[in-house]
C-alpha positions in Angstrom: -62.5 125.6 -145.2 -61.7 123.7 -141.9 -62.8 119.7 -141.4 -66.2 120.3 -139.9 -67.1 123.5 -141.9 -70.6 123.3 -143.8 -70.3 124.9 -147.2 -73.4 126.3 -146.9 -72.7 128.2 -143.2 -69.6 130.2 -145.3 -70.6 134.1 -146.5 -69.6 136.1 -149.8 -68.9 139.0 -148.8 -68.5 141.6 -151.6 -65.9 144.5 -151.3 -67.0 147.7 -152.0 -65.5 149.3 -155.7 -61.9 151.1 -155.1 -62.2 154.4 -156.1 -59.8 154.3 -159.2 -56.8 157.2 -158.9 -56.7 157.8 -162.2 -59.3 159.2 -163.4 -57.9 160.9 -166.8 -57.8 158.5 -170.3 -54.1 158.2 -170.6 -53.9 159.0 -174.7 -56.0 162.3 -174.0 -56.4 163.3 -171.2 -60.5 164.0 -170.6 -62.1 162.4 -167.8 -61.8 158.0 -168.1 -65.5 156.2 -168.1 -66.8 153.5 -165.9 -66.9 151.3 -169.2 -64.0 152.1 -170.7 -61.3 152.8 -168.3 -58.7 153.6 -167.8 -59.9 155.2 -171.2 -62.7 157.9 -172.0 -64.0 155.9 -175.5 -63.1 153.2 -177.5 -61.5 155.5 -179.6 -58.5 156.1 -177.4 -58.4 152.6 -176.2 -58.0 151.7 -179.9 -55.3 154.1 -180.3 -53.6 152.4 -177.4 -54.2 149.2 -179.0 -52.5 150.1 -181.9 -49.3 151.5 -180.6 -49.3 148.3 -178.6 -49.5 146.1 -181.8 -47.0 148.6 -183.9 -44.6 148.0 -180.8 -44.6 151.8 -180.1 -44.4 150.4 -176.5 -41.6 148.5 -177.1 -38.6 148.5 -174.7 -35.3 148.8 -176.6 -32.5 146.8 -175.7 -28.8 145.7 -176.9 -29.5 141.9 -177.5 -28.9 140.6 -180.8 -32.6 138.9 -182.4 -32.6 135.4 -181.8 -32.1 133.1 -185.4 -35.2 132.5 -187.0 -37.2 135.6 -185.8 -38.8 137.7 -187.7 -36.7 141.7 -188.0 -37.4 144.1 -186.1 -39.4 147.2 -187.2 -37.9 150.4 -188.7 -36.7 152.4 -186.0 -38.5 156.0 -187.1 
């Protein structure tokens, strides 16, 4: 706010809710839920939560692990 301004004269305005383009859970594909999204149940968000943790999204690369970190997982 400008020198002068009163706090109180300034006006939330709230913007209206995008319409989300993807509307399909990205593990299974059925419709996503207001709740949940972008997943349709806590199921496939937990899914997704796992491959995340078993580094399933990982992205590969041709660096050598720094000393002291732990190994990488199995490659499978």
């Amino acid at each position: 706010m400008g020198e002068g301004e009163d706090k109180k004269s300034a006006k939330v305005v709230r913007l209206p809710k995008k319409r989300r383009r993807s509307s399909r859970c990205p593990i299974c594909g059925k419709p996503a839920t207001e709740e949940g999204w972008p997943f349709c149940s806590t199921r496939c968000a937990n899914v997704d939560l796992g491959r995340w943790l078993d580094g399933g999204y990982r992205i590969p690369t041709e660096e050598a692990p720094e000393e002291g970190s732990p190994p990488p997982p199995d490659e499978e």
